[in-house]
N, C-alpha and C positions, 0 to 999 in steps of 0.2 A: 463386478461380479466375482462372485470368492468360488476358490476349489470347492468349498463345503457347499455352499448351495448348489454348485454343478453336480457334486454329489447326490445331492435329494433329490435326482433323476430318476424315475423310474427305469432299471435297466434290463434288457431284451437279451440275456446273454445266446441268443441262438447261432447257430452254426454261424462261419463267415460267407463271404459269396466265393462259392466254389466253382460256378462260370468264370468269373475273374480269375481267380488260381489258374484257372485249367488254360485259358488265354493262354498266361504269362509264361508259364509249361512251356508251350507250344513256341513262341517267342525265343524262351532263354536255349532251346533244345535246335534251334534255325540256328542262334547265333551264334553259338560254338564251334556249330561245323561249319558255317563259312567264316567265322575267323580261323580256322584251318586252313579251309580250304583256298580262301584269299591269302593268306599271311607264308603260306608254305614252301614258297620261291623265295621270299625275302630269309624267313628263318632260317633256310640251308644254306646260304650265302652269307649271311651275319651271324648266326649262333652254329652254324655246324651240322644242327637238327632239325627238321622238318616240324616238329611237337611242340617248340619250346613256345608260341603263344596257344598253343594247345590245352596247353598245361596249364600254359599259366590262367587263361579262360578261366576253365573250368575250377580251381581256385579259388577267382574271384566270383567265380557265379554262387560256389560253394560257401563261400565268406557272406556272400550276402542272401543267402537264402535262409542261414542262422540269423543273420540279422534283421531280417526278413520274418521268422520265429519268431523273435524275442519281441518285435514293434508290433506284432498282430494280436501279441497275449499282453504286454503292456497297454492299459486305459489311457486311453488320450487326453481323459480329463489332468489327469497328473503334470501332464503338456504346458498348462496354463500357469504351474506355479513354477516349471524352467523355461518356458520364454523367454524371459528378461535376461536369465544370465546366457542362455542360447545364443540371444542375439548379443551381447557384448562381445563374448568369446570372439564371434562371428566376426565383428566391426573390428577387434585390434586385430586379427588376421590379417583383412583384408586391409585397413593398414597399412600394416605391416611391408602388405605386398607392394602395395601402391606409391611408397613413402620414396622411392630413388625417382620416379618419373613425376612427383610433386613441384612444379617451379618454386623458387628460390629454397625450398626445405629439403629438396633429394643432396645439395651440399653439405648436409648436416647427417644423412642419412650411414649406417656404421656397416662400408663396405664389406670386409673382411666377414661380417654376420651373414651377406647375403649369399657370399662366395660359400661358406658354411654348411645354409639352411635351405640353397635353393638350386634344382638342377642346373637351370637355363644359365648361358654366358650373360656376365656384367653387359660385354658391347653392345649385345642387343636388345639389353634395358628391356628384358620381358620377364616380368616376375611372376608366374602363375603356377609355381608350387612350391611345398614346403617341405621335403627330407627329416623324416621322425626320427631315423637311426642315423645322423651325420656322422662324420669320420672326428674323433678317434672310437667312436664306438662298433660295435662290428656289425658287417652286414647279416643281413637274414638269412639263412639257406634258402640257397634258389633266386630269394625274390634281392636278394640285395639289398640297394638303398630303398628302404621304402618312401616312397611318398604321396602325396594326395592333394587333390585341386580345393582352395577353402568355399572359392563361389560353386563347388558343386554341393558342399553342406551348407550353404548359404541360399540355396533354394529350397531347403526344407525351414531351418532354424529360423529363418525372417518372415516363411510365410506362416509359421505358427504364432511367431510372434505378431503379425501382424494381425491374424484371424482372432488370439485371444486379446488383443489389445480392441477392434471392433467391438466383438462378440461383449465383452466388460462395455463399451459405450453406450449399445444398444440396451442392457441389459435384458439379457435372455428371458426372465423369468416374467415382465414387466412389457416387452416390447411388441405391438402388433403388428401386424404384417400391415405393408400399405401404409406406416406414419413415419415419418421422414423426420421430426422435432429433435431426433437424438441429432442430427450433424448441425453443426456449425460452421463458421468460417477459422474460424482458430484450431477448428479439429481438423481442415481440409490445411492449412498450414501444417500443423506437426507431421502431420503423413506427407507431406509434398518435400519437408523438409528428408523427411524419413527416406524416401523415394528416389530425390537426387542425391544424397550421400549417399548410396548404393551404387547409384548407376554410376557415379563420379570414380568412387574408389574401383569398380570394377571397369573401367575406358580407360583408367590409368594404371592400369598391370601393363601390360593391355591387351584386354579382350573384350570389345565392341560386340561380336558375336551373344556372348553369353551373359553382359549388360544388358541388351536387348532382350532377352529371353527371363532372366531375372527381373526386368524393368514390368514388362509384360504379366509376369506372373501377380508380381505386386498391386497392379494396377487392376487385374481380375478381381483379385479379394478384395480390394476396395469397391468393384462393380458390383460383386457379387450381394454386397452391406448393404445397397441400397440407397446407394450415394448419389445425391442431386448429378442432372447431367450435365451441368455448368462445369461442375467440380473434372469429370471426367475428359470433358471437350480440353478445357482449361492445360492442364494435366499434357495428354496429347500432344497438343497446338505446341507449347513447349517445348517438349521432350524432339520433339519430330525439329524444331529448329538447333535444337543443342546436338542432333542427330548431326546435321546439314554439317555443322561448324565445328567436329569433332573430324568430321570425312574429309573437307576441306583442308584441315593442319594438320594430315597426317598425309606423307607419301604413300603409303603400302595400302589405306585407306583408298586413296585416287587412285589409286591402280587399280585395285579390286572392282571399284566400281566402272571405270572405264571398259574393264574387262567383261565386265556384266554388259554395261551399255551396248558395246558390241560380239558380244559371243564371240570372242576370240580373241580379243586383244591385240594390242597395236603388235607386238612380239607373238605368236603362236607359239614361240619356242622357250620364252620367261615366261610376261606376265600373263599370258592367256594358254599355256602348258596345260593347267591343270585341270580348265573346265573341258579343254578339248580332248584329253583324255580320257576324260568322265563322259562325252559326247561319242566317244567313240565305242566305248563299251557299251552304252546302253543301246545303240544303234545296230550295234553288232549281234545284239541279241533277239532283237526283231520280234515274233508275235512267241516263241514256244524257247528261245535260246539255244544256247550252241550244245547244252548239258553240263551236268554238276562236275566242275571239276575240269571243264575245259578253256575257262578263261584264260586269253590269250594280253588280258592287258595286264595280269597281274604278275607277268615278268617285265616287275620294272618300269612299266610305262605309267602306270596310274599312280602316282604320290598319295601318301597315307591310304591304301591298300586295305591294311584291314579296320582302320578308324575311323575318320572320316568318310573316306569314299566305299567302303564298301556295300551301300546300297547299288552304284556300278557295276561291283564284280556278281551280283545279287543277278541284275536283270539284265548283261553279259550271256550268266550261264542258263537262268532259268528265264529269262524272257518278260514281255509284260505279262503274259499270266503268273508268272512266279511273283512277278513285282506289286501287282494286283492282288494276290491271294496275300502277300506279308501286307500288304494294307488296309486290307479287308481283316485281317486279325487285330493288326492294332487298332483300328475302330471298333471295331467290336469289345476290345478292352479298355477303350474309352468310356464306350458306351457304360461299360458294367462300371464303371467309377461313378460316372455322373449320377447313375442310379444310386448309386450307393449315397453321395451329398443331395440327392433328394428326399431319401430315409433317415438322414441324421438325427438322431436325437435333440439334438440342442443346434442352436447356431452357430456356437464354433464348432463344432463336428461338420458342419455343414460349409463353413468358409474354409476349415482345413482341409477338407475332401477336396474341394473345390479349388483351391489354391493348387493342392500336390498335382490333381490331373490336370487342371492347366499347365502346370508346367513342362507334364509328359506329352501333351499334347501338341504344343508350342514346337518342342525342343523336334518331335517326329518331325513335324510339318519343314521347318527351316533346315533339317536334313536334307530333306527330300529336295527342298523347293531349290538349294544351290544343287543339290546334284543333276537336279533338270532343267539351270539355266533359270527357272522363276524368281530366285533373289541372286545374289550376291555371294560366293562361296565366302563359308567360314568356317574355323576349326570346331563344328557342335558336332559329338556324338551321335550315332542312331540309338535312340535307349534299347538294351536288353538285347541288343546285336551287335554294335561295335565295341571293340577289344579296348581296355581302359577297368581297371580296377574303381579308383575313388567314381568315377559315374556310376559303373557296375553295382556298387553298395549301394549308394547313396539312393540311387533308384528304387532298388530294391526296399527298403528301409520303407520307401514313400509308399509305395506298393503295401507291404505291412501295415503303415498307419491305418490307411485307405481298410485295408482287411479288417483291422480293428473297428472300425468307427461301423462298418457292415455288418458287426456282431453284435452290435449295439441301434441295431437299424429299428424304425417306426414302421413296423409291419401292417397291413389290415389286418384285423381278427374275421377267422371266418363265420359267416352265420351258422348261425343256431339250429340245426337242423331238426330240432323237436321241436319246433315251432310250424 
């Protein structure tokens, strides 16, 4: 399927979904003052200033709500002819990152480069960012060294690629709903291949977390295509045992899960710290919370404060109803997504709608689910409330396509009222 024929679309240019905007409002407008509010103990103690993720928030919310603009007025159709170098870019990144914790090739790998180009210490062989402004060049005002996670543009850039690489299978123009003749077993091959060199190169940064969550998203828009359930179970079954034996050969892996296994961990004071501090804020917060601004775990006791755990300091001050009402919003701007991949114009409008909100969806849930003990903590963002720049855009951005693809939506027409 060529751009040009995606073009001979007829197109709907009407408004975008302004229930969805008004959501995301409401979201991005929570998250700033409790990354304030969370982070304002640690900033006065480490920066001097009570503001400075304050600041810097608002920034990055600022940063990505232009870019945010600019994905919502850009056609998505145009998507389909940068795919391909999308996902390249994407793949030597990630790479890139992955190439020191590769057995027998991370000997080969050009130390001195990653000391360079990557925040994180060599010893701890954790590669998951990349430094745009490295030294000898000068930092940014304010922001410093900048830098950005590649698997968090790697959940947009592969699921397009992957939705215009279907959407071309099926061909759009040619394919009915209900006939299955476009997949093959060779097509379920390239994607399978496609799918564990993702998850592979993202477990060996390493971040299993956000593997899972990219693995996931990938594996929806192939759901979403209409793909035999052989292919999907298959897929799964798989994935779920390379899960097993990734958790296995890794220490910090077996602990994490152990510590899941029992809510607390064999140590309360190492390896099970972190959920029991997250257990104790939200306990503490009870049916209505203690009030905005009066959490008592965010001097200090609660680790990653305002990133990760900050759904804790959340239902700490504001209670389960607080914690209930941010969840009740973000389904609600779930909701207004999925509507939106059921109006799609085309198929890939419709696998890419569908991809982006899985992934936002995904990424809430597996927040939530370790800060309540339901999975296994990991280092995933809350989207559109926890403090973090590259997810902050990146989200945002997805959010924008989404917008775009709504403005180009399959409306009813209404009847005819002179009839």
């Amino acid at each position: 399927m060529t751009l040009k024929k995606i073009k001979s679309y007829p197109k709907n240019n009407s408004r975008p979904d302004y229930p969805l905007f008004f959501l995301l409002c409401l979201l991005l407008i929570f998250g700033v003052l409790m990354v304030y509010n969370a982070s304002v103990v640690y900033s006065t103690n480490v920066f001097g200033g009570k503001y400075y993720f304050l600041l810097l928030q608002g920034l990055w919310v600022l940063l990505g709500l232009v870019a945010l603009t600019v994905a919502a007025n850009f056609d998505y159709h145009h998507y389909l002819s940068l795919a391909k170098p999308l996902a390249i870019l994407t793949f030597i990144l990630l790479i890139f990152l992955a190439w020191p914790n590769f057995p027998v090739l991370n000997r080969f790998a050009p130390t001195p480069l990653y000391h360079l180009l990557t925040p994180q210490t060599t010893e701890l062989r954790v590669y998951r960012w990349i430094i745009v402004n490295p030294s000898p060049l000068p930092p940014l005002p304010f922001l410093g060294r900048f830098n950005f996670q590649p698997t968090d543009m790697a959940k947009i850039t592969l699921v397009i690629f992957l939705a215009a690489w279907l959407s071309r299978l099926k061909g759009d123009l040619q394919y009915r709903r209900g006939k299955r003749d476009w997949h093959t077993f060779k097509i379920f091959l390239k994607f399978f291949i496609f799918f564990g060199v993702t998850a592979l190169l993202t477990v060996l940064e390493p971040d299993f977390g956000t593997a899972v969550i990219l693995s996931s998203c990938l594996l929806l828009v192939y759901f979403f295509a209409e793909s035999p359930l052989w292919s999907l179970f298959l897929t799964v079954g798989l994935s779920f045992l390379s899960g097993i034996f990734f958790i296995l050969t890794s220490e910090y892996r077996r602990e994490r899960l152990m510590t899941y296994l029992s809510h607390s961990g064999s140590d309360p004071l190492s390896t099970g710290y972190h959920l029991q501090q997250v257990l104790i804020a939200l306990g503490s917060g009870g049916l209505t919370g203690l009030g905005l601004g009066q959490s008592r775990q965010k001097y200090e006791y609660l680790p990653e404060v305002a990133t990760d755990s900050i759904f804790a300091v959340v239902g700490e001050e504001l209670g389960l109803l607080g914690t209930v009402a941010v969840i009740l919003i973000f389904v609600g701007l779930i909701y207004r997504c999925i509507d939106v991949s059921k109006k799609a114009p085309d198929e890939f409008g419709r696998l890419l709608s569908g991809g982006l909100t899985a992934w936002l969806a995904i990424q809430f849930f597996v927040n939530i689910a370790a800060m309540t003990g339901i999975l296994p903590l990991t280092g995933v963002p809350l989207p559109f409330i926890s403090y973090g720049g590259s997810s902050m855009v990146t989200s945002l951005i997805s959010v924008g396509i989404i917008l775009n693809i709504s403005r180009q939506a399959v409306r009813p027409t209404s009847p005819d009222i002179r009839r």
